[in-house]
C-alpha positions in Angstrom: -4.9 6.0 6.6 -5.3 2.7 8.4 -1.6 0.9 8.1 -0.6 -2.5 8.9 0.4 -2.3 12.6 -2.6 -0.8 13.1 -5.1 -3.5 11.3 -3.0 -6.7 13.2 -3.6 -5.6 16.5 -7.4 -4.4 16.0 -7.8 -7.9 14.4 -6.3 -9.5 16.8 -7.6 -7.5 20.5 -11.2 -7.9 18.3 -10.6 -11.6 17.8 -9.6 -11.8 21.4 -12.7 -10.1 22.9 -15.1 -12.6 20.3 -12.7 -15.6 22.3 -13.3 -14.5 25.9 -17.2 -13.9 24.9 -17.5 -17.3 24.1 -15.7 -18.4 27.6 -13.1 -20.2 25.3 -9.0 -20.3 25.7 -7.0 -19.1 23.1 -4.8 -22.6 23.1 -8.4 -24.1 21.6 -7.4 -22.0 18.6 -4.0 -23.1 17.8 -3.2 -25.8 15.7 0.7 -26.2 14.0 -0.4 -27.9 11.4 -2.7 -25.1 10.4 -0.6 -22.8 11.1 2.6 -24.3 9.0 0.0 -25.2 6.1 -2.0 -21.7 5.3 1.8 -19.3 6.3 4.3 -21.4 4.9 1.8 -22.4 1.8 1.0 -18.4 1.2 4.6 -17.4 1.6 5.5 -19.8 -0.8 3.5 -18.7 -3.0 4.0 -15.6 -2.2 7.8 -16.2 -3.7 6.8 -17.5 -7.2 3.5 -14.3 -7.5 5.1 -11.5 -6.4 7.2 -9.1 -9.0 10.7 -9.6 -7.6 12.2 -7.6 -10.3 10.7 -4.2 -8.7 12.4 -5.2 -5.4 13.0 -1.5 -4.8 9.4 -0.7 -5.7 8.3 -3.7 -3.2 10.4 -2.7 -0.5 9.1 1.2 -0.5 5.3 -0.9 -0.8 5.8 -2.6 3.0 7.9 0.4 4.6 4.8 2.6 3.8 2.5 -0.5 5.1 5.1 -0.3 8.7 4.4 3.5 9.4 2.2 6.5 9.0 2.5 8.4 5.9 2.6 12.3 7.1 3.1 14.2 3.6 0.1 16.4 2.9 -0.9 18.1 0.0 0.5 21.6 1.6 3.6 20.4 1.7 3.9 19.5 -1.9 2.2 22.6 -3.0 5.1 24.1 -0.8 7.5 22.1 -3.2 5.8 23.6 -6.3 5.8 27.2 -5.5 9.4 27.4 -4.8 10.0 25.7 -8.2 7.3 27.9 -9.6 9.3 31.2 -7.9 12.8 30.0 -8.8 13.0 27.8 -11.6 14.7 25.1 -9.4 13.4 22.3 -7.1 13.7 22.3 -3.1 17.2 20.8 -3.1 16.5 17.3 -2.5 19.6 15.5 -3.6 17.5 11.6 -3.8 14.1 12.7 -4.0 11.6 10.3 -1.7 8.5 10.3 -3.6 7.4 10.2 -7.1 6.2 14.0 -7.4 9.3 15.1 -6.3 11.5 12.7 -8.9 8.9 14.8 -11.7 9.3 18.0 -10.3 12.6 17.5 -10.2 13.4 15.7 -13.8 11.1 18.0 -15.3 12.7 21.6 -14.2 15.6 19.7 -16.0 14.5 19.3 -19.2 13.0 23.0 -18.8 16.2 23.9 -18.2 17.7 21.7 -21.4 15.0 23.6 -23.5 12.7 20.8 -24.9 9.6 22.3 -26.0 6.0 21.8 -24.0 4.7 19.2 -25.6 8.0 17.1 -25.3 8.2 17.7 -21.5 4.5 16.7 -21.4 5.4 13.3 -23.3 8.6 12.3 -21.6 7.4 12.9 -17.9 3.8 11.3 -18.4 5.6 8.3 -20.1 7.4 8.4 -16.2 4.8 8.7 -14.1 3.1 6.0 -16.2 5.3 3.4 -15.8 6.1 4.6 -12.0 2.3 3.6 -11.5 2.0 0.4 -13.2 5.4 -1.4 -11.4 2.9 0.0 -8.2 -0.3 -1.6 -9.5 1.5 -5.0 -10.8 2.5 -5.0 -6.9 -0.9 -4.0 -5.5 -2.3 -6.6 -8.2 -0.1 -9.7 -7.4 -0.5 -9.1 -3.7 -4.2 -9.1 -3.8 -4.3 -12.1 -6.7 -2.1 -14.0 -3.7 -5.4 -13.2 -1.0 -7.1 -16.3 -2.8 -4.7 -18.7 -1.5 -5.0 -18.7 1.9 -8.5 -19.8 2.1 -7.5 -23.4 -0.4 -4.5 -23.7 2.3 -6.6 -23.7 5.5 -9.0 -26.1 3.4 -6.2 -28.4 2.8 -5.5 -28.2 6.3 -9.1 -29.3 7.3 -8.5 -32.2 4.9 -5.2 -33.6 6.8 -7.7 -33.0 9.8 -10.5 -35.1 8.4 -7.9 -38.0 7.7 -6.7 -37.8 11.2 -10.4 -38.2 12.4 -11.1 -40.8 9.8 -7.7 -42.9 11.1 -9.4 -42.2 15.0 -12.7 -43.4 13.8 -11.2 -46.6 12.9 -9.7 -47.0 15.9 -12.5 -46.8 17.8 -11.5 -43.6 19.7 -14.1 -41.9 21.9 -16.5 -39.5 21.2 -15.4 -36.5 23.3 -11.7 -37.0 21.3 -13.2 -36.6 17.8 -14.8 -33.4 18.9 -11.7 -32.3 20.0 -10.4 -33.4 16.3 -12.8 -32.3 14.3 -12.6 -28.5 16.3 -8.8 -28.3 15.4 -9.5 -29.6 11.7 -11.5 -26.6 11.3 -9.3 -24.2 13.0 -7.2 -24.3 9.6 -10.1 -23.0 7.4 -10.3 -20.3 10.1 -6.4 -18.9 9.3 -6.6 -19.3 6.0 -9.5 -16.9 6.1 -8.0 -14.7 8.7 -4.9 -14.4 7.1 -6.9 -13.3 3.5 -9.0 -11.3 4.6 -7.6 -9.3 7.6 -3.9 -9.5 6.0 -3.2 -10.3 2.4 -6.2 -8.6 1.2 -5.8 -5.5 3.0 -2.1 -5.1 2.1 -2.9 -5.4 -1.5 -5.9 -2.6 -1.1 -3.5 -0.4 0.7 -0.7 -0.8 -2.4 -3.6 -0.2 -4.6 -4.2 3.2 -2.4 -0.6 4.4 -2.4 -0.4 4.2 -6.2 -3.4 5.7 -7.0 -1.9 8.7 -4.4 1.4 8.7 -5.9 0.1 8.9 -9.8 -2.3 12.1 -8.0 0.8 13.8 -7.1 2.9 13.7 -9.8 0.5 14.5 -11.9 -0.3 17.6 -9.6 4.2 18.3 -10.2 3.6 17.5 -14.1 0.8 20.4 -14.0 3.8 22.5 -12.4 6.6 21.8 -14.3 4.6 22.8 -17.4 3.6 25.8 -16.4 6.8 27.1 -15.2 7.9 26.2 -19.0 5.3 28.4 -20.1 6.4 31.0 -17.2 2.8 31.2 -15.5 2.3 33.9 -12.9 2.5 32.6 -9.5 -0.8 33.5 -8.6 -2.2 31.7 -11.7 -0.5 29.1 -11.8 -0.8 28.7 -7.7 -4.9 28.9 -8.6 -4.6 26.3 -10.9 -2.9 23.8 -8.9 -5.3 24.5 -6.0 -7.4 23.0 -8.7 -6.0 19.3 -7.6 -6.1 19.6 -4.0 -8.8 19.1 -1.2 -10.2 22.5 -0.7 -8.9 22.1 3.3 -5.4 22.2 2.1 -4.9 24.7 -0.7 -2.6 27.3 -0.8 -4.5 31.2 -0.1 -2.6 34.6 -0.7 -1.5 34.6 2.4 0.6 31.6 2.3 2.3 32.8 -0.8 3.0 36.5 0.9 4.6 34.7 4.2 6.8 32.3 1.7 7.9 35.2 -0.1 8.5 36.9 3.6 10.5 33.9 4.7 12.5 33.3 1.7 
């Protein structure tokens, strides 16, 4: 999955190599005031959009968004055939990811006795509101991508007014250029920054939750079956059902778990 690191530097070496093509210098392309208008005006706004009451939720959001994300569907379906085998989860004391909370909270209430049906409603009721504090995120960042663009506008405008204040001064020609190139350099961030930042960030939130609900609906699936005491090779079949065909499980993987355990 393409992260953040990763899309700021191609961005920018791409943005770089469209610069030197042109046989222009980079200092043509800075501006403060640009600059102070479309990143101070987004992260401002950026204060009043975002949902600061899932701070935990929006801090797990930009720490995936900083590094690769290496779980894999075996690994999870690792996770579920111990908890199908033993009745217990792997031993995580603070789980890291939403499957692993519903594996875990749901061998639980097998344990408590609820009925099927029960377990089915309480842990779908979880991973439900799990997904829509991650999609309120996903939706506020990508509602903030619009905002940009009217900065870098606004920045053009001061421009313009600084050109209009030259022009009645009688400045020269080969000035106003120079003007009028920096005025637009402020529409320019304000698209960068929405489309090769903001935006991106908001599709990638979108991504994760869409990938976390997948999983834990993948441990829901589990957790009910080891209620209604499946046989692992059943049950294993089943939830091979969910998975790219790449990464499911095979009889041999569940001979050599049973070896190593």
């Amino acid at each position: 999955m393409i992260l953040l690191p990763f899309l700021v530097i191609s961005t920018v070496f791409f943005i770089g190599i469209s610069i030197f093509h042109l046989d222009q210098s980079i200092s043509n392309y800075y501006d403060f005031v640009a600059i102070a208008m479309v990143i101070g005006g987004t992260l401002s706004v950026g204060l009043v959009l975002l949902p600061w009451e899932y701070r935990k939720d929006l801090r797990r959001v930009f720490s995936f968004l900083m590094r690769p994300e290496k779980r894999q569907y075996k690994k999870a379906l690792n996770e579920m055939l111990f908890a199908l085998k033993t009745g217990k989860s792997s031993g995580l004391s603070k789980p890291q990811f939403l499957y692993q909370r519903i594996l875990s909270d749901g061998l639980e209430l097998v344990q408590l006795g609820l009925s099927k049906e029960k377990i089915e409603s309480i842990l779908s009721e979880r991973v439900f509101h799990s997904i829509r504090r991650w999609k309120k995120i996903s939706n506020a960042i990508r509602s903030l991508a619009k905002y940009p663009p009217a900065f870098g506008l606004m920045g053009t405008v001061f421009g313009l007014v600084n050109i209009m204040k030259s022009l009645a001064n009688s400045e020269n020609a080969s000035k106003l250029g120079v003007e009028m190139a920096i005025a637009l350099v402020a529409t320019m961030y304000g698209l960068l920054v929405a489309n090769f930042v903001v935006n991106p960030i908001g599709e990638l939130a979108q991504k994760k939750a869409e990938e976390e609900e997948e999983y834990a609906q993948l441990a829901l699936e589990c957790v009910l079956m080891v209620k209604e005491q499946t046989p692992i090779l059943e049950a294993v079949e089943m939830l091979n059902s969910f998975v790219p065909e790449e990464q499911r499980q095979t009889f041999n993987d569940i001979v050599a778990s049973e070896e190593a355990a």
